[in-house]
C-alpha positions as CSV (number, residue, x, y, z in Angstrom):
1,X,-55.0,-2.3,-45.2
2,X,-56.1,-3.1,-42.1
3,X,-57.0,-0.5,-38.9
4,X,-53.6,-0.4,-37.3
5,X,-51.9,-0.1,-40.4
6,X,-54.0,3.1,-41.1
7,X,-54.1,4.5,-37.9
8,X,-50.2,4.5,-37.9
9,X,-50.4,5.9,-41.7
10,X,-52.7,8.8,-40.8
11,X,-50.0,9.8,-37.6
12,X,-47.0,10.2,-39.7
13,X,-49.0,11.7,-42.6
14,X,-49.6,14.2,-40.1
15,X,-46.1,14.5,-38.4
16,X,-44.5,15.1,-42.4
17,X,-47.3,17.7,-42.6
18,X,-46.4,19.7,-39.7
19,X,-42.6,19.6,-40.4
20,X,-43.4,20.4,-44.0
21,X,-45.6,23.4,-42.8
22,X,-42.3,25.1,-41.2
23,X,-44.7,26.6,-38.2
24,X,-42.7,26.9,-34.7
25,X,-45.2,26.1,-31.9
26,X,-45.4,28.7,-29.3
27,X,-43.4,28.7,-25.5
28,X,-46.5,30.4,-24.8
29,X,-49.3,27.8,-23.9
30,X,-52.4,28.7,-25.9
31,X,-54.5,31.7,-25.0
32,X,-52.5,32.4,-22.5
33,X,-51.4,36.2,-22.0
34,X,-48.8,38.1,-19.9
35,X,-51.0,39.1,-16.6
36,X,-49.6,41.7,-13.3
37,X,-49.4,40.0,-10.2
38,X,-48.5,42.7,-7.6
39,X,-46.8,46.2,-8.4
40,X,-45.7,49.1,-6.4
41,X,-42.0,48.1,-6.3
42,X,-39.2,50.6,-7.2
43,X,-37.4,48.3,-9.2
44,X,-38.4,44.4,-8.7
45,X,-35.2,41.7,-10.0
46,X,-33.9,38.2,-9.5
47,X,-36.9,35.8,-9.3
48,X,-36.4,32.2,-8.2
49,X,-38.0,29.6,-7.7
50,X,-37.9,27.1,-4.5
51,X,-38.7,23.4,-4.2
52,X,-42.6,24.1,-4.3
53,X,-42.7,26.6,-7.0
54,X,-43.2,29.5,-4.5
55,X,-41.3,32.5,-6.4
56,X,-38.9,34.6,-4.5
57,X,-37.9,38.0,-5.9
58,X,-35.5,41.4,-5.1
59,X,-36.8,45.2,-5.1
60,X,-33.3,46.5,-5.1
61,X,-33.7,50.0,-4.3
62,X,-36.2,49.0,-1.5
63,X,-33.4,46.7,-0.4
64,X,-36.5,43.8,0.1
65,X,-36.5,40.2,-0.7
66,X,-40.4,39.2,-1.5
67,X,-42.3,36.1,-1.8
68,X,-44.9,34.9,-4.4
69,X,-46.9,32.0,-2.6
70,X,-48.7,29.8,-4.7
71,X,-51.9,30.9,-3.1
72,X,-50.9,34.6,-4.7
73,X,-49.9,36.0,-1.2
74,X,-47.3,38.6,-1.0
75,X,-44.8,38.5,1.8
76,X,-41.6,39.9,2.9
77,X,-38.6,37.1,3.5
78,X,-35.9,39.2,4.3
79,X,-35.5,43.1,4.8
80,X,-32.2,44.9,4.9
81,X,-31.1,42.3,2.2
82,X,-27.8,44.2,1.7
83,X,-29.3,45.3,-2.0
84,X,-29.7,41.9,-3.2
85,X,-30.4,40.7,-6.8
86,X,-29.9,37.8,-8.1
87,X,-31.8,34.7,-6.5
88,X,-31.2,31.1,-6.3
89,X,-32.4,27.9,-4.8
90,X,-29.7,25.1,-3.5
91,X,-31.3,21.4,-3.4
92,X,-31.2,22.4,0.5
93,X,-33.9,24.9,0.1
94,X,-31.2,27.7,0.9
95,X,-31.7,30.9,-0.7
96,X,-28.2,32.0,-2.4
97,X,-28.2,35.9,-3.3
98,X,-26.0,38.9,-4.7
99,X,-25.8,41.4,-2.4
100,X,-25.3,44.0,-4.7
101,X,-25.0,46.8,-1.9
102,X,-23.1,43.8,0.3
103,X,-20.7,42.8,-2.7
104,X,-20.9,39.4,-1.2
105,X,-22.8,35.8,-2.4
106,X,-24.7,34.8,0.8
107,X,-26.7,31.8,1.4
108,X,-30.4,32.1,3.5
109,X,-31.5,29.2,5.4
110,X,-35.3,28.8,5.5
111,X,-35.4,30.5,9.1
112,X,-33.6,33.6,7.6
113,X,-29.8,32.8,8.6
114,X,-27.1,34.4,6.8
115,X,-24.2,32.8,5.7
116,X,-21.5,34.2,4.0
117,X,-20.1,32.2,0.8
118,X,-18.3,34.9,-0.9
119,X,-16.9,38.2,-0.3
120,X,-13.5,39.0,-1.8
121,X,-11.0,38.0,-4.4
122,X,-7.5,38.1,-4.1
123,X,-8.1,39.6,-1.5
124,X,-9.9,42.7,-2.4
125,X,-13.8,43.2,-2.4
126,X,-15.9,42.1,-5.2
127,X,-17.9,45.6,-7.0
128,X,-21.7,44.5,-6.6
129,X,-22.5,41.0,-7.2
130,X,-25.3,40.9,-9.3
131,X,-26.6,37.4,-11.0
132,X,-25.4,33.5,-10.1
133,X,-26.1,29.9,-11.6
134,X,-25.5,26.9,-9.3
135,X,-24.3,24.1,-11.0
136,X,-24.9,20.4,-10.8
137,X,-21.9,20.0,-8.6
138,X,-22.9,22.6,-6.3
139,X,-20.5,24.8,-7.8
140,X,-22.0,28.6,-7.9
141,X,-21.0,30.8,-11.2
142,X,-21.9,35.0,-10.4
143,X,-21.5,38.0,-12.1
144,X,-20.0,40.7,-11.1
145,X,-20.3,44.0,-12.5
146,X,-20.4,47.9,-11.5
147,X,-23.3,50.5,-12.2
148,X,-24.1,53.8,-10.7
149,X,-21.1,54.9,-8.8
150,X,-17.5,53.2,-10.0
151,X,-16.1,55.0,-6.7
152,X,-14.7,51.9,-4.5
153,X,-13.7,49.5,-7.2
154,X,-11.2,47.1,-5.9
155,X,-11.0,44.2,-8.7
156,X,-9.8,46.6,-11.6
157,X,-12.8,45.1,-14.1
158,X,-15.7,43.6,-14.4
159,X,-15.9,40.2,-14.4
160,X,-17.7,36.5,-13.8
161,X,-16.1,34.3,-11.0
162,X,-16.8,30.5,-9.7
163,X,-17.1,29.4,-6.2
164,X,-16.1,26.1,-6.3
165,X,-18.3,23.1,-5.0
166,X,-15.9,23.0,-1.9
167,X,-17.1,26.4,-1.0
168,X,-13.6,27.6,-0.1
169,X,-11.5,28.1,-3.5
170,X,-12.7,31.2,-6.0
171,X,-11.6,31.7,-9.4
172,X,-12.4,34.2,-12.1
173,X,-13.4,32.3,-15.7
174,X,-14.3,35.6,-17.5
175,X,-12.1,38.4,-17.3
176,X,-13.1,40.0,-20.9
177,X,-16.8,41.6,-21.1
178,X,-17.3,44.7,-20.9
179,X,-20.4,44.5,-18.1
180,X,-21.4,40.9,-17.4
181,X,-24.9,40.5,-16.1
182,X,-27.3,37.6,-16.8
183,X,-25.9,33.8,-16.2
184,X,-27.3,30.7,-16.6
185,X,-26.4,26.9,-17.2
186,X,-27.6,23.5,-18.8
187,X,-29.2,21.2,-16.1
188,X,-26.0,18.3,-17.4
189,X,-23.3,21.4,-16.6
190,X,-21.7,20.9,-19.8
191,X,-22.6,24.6,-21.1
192,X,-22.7,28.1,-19.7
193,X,-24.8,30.9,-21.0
194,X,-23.3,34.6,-19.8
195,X,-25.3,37.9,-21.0
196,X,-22.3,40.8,-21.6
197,X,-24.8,43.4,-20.9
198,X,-22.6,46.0,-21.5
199,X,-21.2,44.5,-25.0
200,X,-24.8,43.9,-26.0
201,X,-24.4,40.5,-27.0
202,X,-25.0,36.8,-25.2
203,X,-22.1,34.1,-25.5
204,X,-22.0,30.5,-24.8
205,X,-19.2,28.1,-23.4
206,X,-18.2,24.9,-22.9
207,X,-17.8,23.8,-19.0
208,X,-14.6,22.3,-17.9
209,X,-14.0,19.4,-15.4
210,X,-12.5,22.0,-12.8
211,X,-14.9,24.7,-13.3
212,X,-12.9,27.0,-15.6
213,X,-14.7,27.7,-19.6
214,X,-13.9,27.0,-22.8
215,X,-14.7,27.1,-26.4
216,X,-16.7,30.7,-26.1
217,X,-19.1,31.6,-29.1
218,X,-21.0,33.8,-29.6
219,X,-25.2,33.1,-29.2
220,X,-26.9,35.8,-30.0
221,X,-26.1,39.9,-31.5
222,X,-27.8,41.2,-28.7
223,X,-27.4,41.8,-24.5
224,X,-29.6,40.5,-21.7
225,X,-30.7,41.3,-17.9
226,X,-32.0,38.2,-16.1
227,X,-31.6,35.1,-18.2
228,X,-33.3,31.8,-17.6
229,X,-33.4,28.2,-19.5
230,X,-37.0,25.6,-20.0
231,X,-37.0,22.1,-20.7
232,X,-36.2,22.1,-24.2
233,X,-32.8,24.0,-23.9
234,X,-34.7,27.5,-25.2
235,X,-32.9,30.7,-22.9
236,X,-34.7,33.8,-22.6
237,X,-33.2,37.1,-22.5
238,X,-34.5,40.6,-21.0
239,X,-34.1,43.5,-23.1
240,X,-37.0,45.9,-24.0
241,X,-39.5,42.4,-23.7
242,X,-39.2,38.8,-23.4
243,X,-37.0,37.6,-25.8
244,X,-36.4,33.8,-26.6
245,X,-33.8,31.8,-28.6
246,X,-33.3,27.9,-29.7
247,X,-30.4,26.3,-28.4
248,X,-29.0,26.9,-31.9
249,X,-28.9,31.0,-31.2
250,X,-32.1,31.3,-33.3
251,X,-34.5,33.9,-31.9
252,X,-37.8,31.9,-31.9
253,X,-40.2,34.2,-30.3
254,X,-40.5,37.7,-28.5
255,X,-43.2,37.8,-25.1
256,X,-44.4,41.3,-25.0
257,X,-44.6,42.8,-21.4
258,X,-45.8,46.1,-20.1
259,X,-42.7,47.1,-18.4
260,X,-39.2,46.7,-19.1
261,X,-38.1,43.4,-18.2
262,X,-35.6,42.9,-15.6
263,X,-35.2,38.8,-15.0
264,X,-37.1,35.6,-15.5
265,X,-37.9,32.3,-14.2
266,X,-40.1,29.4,-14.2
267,X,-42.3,28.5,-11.2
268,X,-45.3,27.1,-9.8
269,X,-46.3,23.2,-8.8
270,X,-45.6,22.4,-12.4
271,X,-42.7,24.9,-13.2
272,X,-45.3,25.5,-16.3
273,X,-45.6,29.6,-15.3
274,X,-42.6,31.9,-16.7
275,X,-42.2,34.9,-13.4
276,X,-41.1,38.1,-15.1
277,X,-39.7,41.1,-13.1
278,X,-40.4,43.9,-15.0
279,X,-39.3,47.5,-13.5
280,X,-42.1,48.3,-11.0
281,X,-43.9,44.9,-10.7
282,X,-44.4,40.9,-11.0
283,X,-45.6,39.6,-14.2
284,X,-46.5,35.7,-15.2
285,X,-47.8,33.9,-18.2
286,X,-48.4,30.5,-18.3
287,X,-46.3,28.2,-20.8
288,X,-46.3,25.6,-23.3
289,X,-43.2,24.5,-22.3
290,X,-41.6,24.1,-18.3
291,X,-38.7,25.4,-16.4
292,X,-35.8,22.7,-15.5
């Protein structure tokens, strides 16, 4: 047998052995452990991530919108942020958010201007916008949801809406969960992940040409906050920790965190660092795996 012949032996004797062995490689990269960045927040939400890796996250009761440099600096990008929560980055560098407090989807150029995308349906007020997913045509799926005080409710339910690419046109896509919260899409826009916080469980659907959903099933028995996706199609929910299915709906692993966790997202120069908002401060923990 000669050397390349053996050398190639040797590799697939060892690729049989670690399928045969069953083991599931961590998310988490090796060593690696969940550490606090900054704390002191009343109740911290909605991280994102911009174009650098810079994480941007919501203290709702403090009505703030924070950023994470990468040099570990804390700053304050907006005040008065109309109770935002959700967070995300358009290929512009424009911050999109939920005003919860608003109940309106604004976009926030990089020198603070605020645009407003979405405020009403039909005609009446949305209750308090709370999570969004911008998809590959610059379409933006949100949730929309009530807690606290149901005083003021114009849309009669709770429900999950999308702004269509043309930024004119809304239509609602989910008028059937009990509380929607967390949202989140595949980076080819064929599948939609929504969280039913209030049903407890997460479901999955197929995207249509125009926007609308289809197909729904059912992904996992159990509810979410935040939700976020990595690389290899894994989604990660926020109930009492960190918890993280395959793309088949298998839970694969749980990430432990101190506090509660709230929302998720991947960051830093090489989107390798999972950004945790858990209840009164900013967690991270550096990954196997990468955000998309």
């Amino acid at each position: 047998m000669n050397k390349k012949c053996f050398v190639s032996m040797v590799l697939l004797m060892a690729f049989l052995s670690a399928g045969c062995s069953g083991e599931q490689l961590s998310v988490v990269a090796a060593g690696a452990k969940v550490e606090k960045l900054a704390g002191g927040f009343k109740f911290t939400e909605g991280p994102a991530a911009d174009a650098k890796g810079n994480i941007f996250f919501t203290d709702i009761p403090n009505n703030r919108i924070h950023k994470w440099s990468l040099g570990g600096k804390l700053s304050t990008f907006r005040g008065n942020s109309g109770g935002s929560n959700g967070l995300y980055f358009d290929k512009k560098g424009n911050l999109l958010a939920c005003e919860g407090g608003g109940r309106r989807l604004v976009s926030i150029d990089p020198k603070g201007k605020v645009t407003v995308l979405a405020d009403k349906y039909e005609n009446k007020k949305f209750n308090s916008l709370n999570d969004l997913w911008l998809d590959p045509k610059g379409g933006i799926y949100f949730t929309d949801p009530r807690y606290g005080n149901r005083d003021g409710m114009e849309q009669g339910g709770e429900h999950v809406y999308y702004l269509l690419p043309d930024r004119k046109n809304i239509i609602r896509v989910i008028d059937d969960m009990v509380r929607p919260n967390g949202v989140i899409g595949t980076r080819n826009g064929k599948l939609l992940y929504v969280t039913d916080h209030g049903g407890k469980k997460t479901f999955v659907y197929t995207i249509k040409k125009d926007g609308t959903l289809s197909n729904k099933k059912l992904f996992a028995s159990e509810g979410s906050d935040g939700m976020t996706i990595d690389n290899k199609g894994n989604i990660y929910l926020t109930t009492n920790a960190v918890q993280v299915y395959n793309s088949k709906g298998e839970k694969i692993e749980t990430i432990a965190v101190p506090e509660g966790p709230a929302n998720v997202t991947f960051g830093g120069k090489d989107k390798k660092t999972l950004f945790i908002t858990a209840r009164t401060s900013l967690y991270s923990v550096r990954m196997r795996v990468k955000g998309l």
